[in-house]
C-alpha positions as CSV (number, residue, x, y, z in Angstrom):
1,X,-116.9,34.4,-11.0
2,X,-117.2,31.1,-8.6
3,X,-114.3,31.1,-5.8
4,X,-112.6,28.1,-5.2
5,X,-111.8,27.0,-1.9
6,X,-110.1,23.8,-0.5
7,X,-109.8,22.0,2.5
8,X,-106.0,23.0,3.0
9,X,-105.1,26.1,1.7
10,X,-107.3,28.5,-1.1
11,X,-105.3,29.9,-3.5
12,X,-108.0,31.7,-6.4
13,X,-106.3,31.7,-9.3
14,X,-106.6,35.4,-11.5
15,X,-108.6,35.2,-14.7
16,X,-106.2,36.9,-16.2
17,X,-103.4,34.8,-15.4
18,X,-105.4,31.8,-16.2
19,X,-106.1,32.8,-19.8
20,X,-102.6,33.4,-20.4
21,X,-102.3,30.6,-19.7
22,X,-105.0,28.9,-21.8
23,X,-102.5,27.6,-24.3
24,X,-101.0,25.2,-21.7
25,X,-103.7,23.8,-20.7
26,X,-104.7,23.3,-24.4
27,X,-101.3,21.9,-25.3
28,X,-102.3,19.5,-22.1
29,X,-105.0,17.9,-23.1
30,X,-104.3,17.6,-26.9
31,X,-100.4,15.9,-26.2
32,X,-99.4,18.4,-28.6
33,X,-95.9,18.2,-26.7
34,X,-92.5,18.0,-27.4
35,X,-91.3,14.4,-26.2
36,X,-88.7,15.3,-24.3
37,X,-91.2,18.4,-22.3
38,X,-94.1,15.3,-21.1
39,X,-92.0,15.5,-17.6
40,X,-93.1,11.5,-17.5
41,X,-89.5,10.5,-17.3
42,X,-87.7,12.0,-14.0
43,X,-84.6,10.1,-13.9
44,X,-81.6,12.1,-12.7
45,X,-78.6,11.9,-15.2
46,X,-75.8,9.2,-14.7
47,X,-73.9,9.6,-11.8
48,X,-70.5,10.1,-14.0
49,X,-72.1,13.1,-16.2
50,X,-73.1,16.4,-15.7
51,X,-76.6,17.6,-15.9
52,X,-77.8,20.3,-17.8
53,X,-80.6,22.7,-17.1
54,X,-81.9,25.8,-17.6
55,X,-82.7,28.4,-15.1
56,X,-84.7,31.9,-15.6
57,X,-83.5,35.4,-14.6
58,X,-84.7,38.5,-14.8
59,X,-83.3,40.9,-17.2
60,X,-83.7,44.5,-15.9
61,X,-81.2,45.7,-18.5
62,X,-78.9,46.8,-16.6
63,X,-75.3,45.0,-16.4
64,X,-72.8,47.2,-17.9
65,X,-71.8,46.3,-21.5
66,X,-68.4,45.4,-20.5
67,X,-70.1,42.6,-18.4
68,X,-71.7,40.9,-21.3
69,X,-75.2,40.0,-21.0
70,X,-77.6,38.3,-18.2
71,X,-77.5,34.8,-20.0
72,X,-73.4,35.1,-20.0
73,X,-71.4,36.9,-17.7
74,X,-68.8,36.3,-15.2
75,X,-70.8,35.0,-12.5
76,X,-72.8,32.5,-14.9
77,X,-69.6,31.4,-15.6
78,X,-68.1,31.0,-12.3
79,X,-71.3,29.0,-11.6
80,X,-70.7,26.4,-14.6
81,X,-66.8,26.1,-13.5
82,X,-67.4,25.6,-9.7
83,X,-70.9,23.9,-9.6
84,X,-72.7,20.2,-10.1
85,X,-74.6,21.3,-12.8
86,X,-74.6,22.9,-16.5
87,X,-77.3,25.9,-16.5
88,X,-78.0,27.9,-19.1
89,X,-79.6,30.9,-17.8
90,X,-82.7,32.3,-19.6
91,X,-82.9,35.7,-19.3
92,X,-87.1,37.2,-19.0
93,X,-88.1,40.9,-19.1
94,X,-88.7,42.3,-15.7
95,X,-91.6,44.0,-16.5
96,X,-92.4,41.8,-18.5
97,X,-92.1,38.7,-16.8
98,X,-95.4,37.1,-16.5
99,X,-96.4,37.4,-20.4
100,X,-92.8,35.7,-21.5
101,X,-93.3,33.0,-18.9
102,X,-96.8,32.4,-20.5
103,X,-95.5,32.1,-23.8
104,X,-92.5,29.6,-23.2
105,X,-94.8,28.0,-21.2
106,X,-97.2,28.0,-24.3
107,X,-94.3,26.8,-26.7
108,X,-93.3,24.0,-24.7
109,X,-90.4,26.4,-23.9
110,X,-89.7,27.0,-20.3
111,X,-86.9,27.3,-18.1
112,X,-86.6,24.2,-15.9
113,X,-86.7,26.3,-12.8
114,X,-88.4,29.8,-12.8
115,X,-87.5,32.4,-10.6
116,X,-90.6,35.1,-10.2
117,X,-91.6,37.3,-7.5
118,X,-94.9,37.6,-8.0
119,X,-97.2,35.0,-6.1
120,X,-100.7,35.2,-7.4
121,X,-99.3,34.2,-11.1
122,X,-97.2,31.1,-9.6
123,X,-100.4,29.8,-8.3
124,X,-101.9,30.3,-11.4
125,X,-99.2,27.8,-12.9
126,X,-99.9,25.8,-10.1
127,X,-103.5,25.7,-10.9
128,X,-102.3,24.7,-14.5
129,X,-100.4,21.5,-12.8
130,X,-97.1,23.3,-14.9
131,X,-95.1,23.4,-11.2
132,X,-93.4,20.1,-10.0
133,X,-93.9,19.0,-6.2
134,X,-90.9,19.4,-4.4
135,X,-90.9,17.2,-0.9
136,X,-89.8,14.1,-2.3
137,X,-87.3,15.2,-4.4
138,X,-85.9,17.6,-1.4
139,X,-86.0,14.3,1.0
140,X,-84.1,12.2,-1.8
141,X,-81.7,14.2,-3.2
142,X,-81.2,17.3,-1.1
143,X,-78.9,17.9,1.6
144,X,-78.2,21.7,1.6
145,X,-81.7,22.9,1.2
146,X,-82.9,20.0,3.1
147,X,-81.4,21.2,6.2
148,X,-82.8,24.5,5.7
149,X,-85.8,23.2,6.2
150,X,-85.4,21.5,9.0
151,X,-83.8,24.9,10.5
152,X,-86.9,27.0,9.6
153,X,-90.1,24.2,9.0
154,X,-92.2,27.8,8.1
155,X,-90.7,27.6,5.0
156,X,-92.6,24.3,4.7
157,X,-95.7,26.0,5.6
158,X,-95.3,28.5,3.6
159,X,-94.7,26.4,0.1
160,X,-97.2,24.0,0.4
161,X,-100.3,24.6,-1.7
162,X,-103.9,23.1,-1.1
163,X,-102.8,19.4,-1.9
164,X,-100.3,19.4,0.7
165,X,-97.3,19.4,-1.1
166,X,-94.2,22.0,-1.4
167,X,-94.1,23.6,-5.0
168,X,-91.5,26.8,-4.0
169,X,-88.1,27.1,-3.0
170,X,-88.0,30.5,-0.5
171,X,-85.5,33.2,-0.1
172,X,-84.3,33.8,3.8
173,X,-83.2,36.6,5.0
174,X,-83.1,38.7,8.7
175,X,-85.8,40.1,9.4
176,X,-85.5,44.0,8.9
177,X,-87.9,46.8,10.2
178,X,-89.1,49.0,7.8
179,X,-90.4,51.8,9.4
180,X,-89.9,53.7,13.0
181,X,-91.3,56.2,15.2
182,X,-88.7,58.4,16.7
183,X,-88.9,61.5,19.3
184,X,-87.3,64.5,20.7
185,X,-85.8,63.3,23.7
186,X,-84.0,66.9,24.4
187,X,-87.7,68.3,23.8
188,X,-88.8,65.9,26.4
189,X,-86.3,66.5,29.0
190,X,-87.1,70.1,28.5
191,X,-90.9,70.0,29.3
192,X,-89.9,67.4,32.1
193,X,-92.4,64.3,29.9
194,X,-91.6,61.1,29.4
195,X,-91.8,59.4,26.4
196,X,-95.5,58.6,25.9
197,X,-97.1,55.4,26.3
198,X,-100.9,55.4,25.9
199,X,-102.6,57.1,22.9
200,X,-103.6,60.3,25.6
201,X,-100.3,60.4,26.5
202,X,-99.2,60.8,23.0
203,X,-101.7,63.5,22.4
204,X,-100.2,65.3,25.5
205,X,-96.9,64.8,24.1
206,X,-97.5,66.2,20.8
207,X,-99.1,69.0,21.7
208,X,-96.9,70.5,24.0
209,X,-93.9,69.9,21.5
210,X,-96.4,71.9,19.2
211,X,-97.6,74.8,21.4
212,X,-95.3,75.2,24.6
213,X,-92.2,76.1,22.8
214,X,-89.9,72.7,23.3
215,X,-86.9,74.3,21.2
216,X,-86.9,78.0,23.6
217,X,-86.7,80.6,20.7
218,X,-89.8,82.0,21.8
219,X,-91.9,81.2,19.0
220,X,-94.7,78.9,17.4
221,X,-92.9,77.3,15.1
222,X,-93.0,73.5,16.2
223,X,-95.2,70.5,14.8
224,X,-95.9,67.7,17.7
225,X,-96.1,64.8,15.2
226,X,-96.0,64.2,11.1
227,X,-99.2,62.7,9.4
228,X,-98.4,63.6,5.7
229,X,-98.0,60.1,3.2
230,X,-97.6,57.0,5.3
231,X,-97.2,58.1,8.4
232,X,-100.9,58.7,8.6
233,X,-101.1,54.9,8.1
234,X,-98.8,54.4,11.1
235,X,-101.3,56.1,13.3
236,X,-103.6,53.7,11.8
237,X,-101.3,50.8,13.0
238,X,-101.8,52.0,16.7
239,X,-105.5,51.4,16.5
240,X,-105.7,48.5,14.6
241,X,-107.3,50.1,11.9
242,X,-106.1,47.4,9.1
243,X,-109.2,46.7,6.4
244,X,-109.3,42.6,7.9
245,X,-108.7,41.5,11.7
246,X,-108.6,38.1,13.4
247,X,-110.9,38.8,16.9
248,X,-113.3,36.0,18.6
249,X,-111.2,33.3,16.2
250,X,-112.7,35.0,12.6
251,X,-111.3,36.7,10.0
252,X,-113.5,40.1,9.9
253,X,-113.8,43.0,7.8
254,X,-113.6,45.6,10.7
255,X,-114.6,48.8,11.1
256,X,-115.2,50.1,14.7
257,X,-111.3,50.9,14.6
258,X,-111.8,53.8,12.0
259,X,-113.3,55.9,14.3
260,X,-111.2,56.1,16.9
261,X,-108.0,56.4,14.9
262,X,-109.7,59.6,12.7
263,X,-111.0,61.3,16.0
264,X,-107.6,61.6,17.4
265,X,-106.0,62.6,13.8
266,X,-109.0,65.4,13.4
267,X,-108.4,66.5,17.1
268,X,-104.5,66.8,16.1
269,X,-105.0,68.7,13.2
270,X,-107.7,70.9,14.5
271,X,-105.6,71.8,17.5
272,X,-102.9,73.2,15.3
273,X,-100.3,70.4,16.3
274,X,-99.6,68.9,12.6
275,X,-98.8,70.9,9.7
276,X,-102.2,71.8,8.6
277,X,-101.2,70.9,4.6
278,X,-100.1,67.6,5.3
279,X,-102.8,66.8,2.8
280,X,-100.7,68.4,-0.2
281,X,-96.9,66.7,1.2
282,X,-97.8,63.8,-0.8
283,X,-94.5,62.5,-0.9
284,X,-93.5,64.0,2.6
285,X,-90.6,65.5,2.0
286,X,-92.5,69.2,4.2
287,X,-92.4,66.5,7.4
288,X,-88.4,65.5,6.5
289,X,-87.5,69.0,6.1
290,X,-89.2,69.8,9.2
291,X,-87.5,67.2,11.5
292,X,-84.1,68.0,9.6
293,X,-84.7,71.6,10.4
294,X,-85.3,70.7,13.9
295,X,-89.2,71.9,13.8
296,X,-90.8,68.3,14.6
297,X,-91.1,66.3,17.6
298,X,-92.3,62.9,16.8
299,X,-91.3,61.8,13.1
300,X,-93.1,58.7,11.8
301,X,-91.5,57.6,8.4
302,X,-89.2,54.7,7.0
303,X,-85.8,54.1,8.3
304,X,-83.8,55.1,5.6
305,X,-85.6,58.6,5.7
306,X,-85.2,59.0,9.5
307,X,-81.7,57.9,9.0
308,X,-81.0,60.6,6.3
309,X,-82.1,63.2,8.1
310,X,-80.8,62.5,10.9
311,X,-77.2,63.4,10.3
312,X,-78.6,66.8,8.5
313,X,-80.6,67.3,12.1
314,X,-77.1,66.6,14.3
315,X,-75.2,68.2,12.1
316,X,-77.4,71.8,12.5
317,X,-78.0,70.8,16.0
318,X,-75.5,68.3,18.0
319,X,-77.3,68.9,21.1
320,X,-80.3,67.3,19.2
321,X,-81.4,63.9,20.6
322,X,-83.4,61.3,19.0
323,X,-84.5,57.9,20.5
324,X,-87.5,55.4,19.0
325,X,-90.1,54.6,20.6
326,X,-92.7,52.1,20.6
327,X,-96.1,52.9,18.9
328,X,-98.3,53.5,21.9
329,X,-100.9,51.8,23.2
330,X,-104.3,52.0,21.9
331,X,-107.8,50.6,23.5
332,X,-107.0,47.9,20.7
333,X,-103.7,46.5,22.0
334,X,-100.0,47.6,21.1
335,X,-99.0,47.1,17.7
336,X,-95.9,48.1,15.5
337,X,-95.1,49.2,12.0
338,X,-94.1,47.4,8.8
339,X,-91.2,44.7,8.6
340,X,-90.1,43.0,5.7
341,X,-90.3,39.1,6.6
342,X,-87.6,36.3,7.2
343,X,-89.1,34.4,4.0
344,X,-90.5,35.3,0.7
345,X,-91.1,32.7,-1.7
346,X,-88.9,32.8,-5.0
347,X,-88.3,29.7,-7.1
348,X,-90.4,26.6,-8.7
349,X,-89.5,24.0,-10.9
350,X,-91.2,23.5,-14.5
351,X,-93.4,20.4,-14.7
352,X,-91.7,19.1,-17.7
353,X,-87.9,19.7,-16.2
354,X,-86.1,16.7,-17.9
355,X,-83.5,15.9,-14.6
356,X,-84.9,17.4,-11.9
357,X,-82.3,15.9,-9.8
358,X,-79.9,18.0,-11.2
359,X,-82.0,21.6,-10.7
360,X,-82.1,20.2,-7.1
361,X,-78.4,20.0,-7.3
362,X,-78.0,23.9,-8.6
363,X,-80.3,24.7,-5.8
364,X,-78.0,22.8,-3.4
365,X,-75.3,24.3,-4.4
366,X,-76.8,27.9,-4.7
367,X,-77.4,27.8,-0.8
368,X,-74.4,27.3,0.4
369,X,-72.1,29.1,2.5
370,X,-69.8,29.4,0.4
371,X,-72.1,29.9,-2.9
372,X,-73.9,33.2,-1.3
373,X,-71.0,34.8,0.0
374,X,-69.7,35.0,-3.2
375,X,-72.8,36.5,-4.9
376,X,-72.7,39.0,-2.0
377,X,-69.4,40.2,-1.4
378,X,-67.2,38.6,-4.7
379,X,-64.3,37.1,-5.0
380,X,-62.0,37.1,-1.8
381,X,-58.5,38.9,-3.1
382,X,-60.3,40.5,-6.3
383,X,-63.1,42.3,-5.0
384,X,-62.3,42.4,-1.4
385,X,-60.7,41.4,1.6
386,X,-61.5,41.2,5.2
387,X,-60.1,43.3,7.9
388,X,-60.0,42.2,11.7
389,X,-63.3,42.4,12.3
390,X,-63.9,39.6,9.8
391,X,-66.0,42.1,7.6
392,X,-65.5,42.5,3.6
393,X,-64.1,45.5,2.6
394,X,-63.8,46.4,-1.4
395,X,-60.6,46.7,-3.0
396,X,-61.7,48.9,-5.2
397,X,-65.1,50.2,-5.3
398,X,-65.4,51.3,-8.7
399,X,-64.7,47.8,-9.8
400,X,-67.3,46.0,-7.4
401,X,-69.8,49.0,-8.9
402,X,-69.5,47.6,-12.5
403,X,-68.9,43.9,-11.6
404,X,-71.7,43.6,-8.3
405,X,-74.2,45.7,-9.5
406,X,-76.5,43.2,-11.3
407,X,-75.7,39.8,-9.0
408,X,-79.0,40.2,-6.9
409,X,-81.5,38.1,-9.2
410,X,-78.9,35.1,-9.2
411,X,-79.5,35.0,-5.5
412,X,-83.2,35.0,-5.3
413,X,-83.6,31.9,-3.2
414,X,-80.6,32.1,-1.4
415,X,-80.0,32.1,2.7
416,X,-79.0,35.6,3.0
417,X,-79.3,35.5,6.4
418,X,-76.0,33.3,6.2
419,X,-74.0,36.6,5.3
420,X,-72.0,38.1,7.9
421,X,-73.1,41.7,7.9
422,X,-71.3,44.4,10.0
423,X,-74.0,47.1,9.4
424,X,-76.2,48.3,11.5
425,X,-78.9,50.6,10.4
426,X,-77.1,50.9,6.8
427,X,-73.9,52.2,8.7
428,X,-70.2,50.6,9.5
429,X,-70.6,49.0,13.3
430,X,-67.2,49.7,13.2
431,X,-67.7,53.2,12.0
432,X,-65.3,55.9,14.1
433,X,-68.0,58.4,12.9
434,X,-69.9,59.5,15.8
435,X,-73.0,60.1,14.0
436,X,-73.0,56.5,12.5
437,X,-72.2,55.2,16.3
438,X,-75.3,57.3,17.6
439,X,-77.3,56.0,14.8
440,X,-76.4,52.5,15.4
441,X,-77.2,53.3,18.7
442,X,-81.0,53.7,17.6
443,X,-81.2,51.2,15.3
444,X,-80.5,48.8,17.4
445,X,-82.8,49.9,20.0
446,X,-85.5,49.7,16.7
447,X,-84.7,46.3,15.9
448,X,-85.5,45.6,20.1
449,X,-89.3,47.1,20.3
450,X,-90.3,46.1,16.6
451,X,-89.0,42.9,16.6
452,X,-91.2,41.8,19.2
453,X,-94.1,39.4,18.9
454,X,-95.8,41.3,21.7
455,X,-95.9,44.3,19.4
456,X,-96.9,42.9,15.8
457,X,-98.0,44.7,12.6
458,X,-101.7,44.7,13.3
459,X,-102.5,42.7,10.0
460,X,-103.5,38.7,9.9
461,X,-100.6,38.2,8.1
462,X,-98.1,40.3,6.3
463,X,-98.9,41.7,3.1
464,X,-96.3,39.0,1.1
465,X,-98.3,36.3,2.3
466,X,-101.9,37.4,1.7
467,X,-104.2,34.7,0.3
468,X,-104.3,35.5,-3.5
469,X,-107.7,37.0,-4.7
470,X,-109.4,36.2,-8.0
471,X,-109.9,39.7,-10.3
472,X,-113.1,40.8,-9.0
473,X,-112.1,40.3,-5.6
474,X,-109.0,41.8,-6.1
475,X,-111.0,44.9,-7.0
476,X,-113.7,45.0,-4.1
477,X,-110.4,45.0,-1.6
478,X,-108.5,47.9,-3.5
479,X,-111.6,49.9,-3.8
480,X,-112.3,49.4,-0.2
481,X,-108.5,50.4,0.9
482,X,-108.6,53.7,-0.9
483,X,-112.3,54.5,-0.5
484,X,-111.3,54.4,3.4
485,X,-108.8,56.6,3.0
486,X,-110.0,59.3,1.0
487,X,-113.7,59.6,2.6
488,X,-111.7,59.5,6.1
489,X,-108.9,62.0,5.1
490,X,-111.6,64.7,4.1
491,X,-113.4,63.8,7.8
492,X,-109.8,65.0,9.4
493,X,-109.8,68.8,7.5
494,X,-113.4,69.6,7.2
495,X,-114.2,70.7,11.0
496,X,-118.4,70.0,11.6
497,X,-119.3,70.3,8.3
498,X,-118.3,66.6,7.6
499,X,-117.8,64.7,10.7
500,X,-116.3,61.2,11.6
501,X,-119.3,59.4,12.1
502,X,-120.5,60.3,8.6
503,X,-117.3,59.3,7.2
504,X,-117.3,56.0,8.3
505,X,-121.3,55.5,7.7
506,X,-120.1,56.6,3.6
507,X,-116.8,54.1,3.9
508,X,-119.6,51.7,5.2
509,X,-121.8,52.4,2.0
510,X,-119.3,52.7,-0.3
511,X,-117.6,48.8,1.0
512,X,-121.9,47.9,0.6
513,X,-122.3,49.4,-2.9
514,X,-118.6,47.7,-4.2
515,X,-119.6,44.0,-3.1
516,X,-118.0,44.4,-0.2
517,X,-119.8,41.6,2.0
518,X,-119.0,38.9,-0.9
519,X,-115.4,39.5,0.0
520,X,-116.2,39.4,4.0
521,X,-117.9,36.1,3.0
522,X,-114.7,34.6,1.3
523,X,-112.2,35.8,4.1
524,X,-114.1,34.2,6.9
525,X,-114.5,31.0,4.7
526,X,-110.8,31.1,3.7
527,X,-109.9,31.6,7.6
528,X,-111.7,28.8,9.1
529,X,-110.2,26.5,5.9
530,X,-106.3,27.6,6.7
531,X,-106.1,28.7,10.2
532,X,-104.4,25.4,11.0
533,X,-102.0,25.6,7.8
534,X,-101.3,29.1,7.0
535,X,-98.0,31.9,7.5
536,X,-99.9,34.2,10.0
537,X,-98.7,37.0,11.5
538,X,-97.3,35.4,14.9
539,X,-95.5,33.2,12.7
540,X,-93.3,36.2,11.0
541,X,-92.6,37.4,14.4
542,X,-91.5,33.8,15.7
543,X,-88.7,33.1,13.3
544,X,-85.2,32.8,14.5
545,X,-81.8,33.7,12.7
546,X,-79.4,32.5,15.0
């Protein structure tokens, strides 16, 4: 398949996306089109009447019975009694999503604005010239969303496709870290070592957790660091070891990181200091159970994991002490692990949308203040109230549970960051538990080190923002990502009889064999095209909430 690339921004669109949508194209050119769907006539509706439109949402089928149904509930009706705008909500499969937009699309039959996650099929409608541009309509008849923009202009970057116009509407929320790195810092103070800094010093760390006794019951029964499921990728971070890198201003497949990063994983396992079946905890629930138990040093793993087990851990231990750290540096730089973005793009309005106007008026009215707190906390004096610290408590939780639980896909372009939140790390700030306090404690000193531009995620850009691949690229990158890891995961438990250098010369063959250097080829185009215009990684880091 030819790749398409433009001067702006490349955007590919998925052969399978674009023969679902072959209809629409057909309907197109033929002007076998409902009238009132040609999207010629853009005038908003008088100023003395409402205007009616209809807006997707995705039906995971499951609002409680008692609620009514994802078209109709109370929350669609609070928003046709308190906003501009009628909307009829059209509820789309899930799962499903993708194929029923097609369809309606097909029939003449979409919603006037669709809601979808899922980027690479947006484009595709793009592509299709089915998505209306947005900038003048935001400049004309926007206030609300308007200003958003000029708060945060990497929304603008973000939503503007190859012609150099806006086509989304993007969700904003804080930026959250996904991951840690936590240590023992009783298990330090014990061995008199300081919390490691440098890849060696790391190494040292972990192996005297692992063989010099670090919790004084006179046995060998310690691991110095986790590398079952992702944590293994973690360690990746620290070198750099990501499957494309920006160095000497290109966008390069790279692979002079593997090595490193699988000699000091082989010389960890081989030295006894990680669990030697780390292989088999594919899930890594061994590695929780072992820093629960109070038999690991360094734990590598998601926040909400750490977070669970670290109230077992206090609780079996309170003389246990945990602190993060930042991911060491490597001969590569110093890098950190996954955070979920300030922006991901949400919302786009249908070509043929009779008043445009008034979807910009929902969308006005749907980021507001006022608008998201009630999608987030309710209604004040019926599902909660606020105590002194200004923060929402339920009135009754078993309510909220029945009447919350299926509000977050009406808020999928909505300023969340706007909500005032008194948690911290998932837990109460105000909390008079001392665990919660202690774990506040550490989440907030996460938030500090991983936060920080001068410790990124070692990709170009996050993973959300990725340039979107045609089918057969697609495939040559996910071959490439797992052919990596399995060849190099056998390298770490085979000893001499299959070494690093051999794994990396078969992940080297393997990316050959697959095609690999067409996709090299693409990147480094696609890079020079869009390294003025594109979300990069820097950019993530840059965004302020305040």
């Amino acid at each position: 398949m030819s790749i398409r690339t433009y001067n702006k921004k490349s955007i590919v669109i998925s052969l399978t996306a674009a023969l679902s949508l072959a209809a629409v194209a057909a309907g197109c050119s033929t002007g076998a089109k409902d009238p009132g769907k040609t999207g010629d006539s853009k005038e908003p509706a008088p100023s003395n009447q409402r205007g009616s439109i209809t807006v997707s949402i995705y039906d995971r089928g499951q609002i409680p019975k008692e609620e009514g149904t994802y078209a109709e509930n109370r929350w669609t009706k609070w928003v046709n009694e308190n906003g501009p705008v009628n909307v009829k909500y059209v509820p789309v499969p899930r799962n499903e999503s993708q194929q029923k937009f097609s369809m309606m699309f097909a029939a003449g039959e979409a919603p006037d604005l669709i809601q979808e996650f899922d980027n690479a099929f947006v484009n595709t409608l793009w592509g299709q010239k089915q998505l209306l541009p947005l900038n003048d309509l935001i400049d004309k008849h926007s206030t609300e969303y308007k200003a958003l923009l000029q708060k945060f202009p990497q929304i603008s970057k973000l939503a503007t496709k190859p012609d150099g116009k806006m086509y989304e509407f993007s969700r904003i929320t804080k930026p959250e870290v996904l991951a840690t790195m936590v240590i023992r810092k009783d298990w330090l103070d014990k061995l008199n070592l300081k919390v490691p800094e440098t890849m060696e010093e790391l190494y040292n760390v972990a192996d005297a957790f692992a063989n010099k006794d670090p919790d004084g019951n006179g046995k060998k029964d310690t691991f110095g660091i986790n590398l079952s499921q992702s944590s293994s990728y973690y360690v990746d971070a620290m070198f750099q070891n990501e499957m494309f890198i920006i160095e000497n201003g290109e966008l390069i497949r790279q692979f002079d990181r593997i090595k490193p990063a699988y000699e000091f994983k082989k010389k960890l396992f081989e030295n006894g200091i990680v669990d030697k079946d780390f292989l088999t905890d594919k899930n890594g629930q061994k590695a929780e159970q072992d820093f629960a138990s109070g038999r690991l040093g360094i734990f590598l793993a998601y926040n909400t994991v750490v977070s669970k087990n670290f109230d077992t851990l206090k609780k079996a231990n309170p003389n246990a002490e945990i602190i993060a750290m930042p991911f060491p540096k490597s001969q590569f730089g110093q890098f950190g692990p996954e955070i979920n973005p300030a922006l991901q793009l949400t919302a786009s309005i249908n070509a043929s949308a009779k008043d445009p106007v008034a979807v910009m008026k929902y969308v006005d009215f749907m980021v507001k203040q006022s608008t998201v707190d009630v999608f987030t906390n309710g209604i004040e004096g019926v599902h909660y109230k606020k105590d002194g610290n200004g923060c929402a408590q339920p009135i009754d939780a078993a309510k909220n549970k029945t009447e919350l639980s299926y509000v977050n896909d009406y808020k999928l372009f909505m300023p969340l960051y706007l909500v005032k939140s008194c948690l911290v790390g998932g837990r109460s700030e105000y909390s008079t538990n001392p665990l919660d306090q202690e774990w506040i404690k550490i989440a907030k000193e996460m938030d500090k080190i991983y936060l920080d531009p001068s410790r990124p995620h070692p990709g170009f850009t996050h993973a959300k923002f990725r340039p979107s691949l045609d089918k057969d690229l697609n495939t040559i990158f996910n071959d490439g990502w797992n052919n990596m890891n399995d060849i190099m995961a056998k390298t770490i438990v085979s000893g001499s009889s299959y070494t690093v250098d051999q794994g990396v010369k078969d992940v080297k063959d393997a990316w050959d064999k697959a095609g690999g250097k067409k996709l090299e080829d693409w990147y480094k185009n696609w890079y020079k095209e869009n390294k003025s215009s594109w979300l990069f990684m820097d950019d993530v880091y840059k965004m302020k909430m305040e």
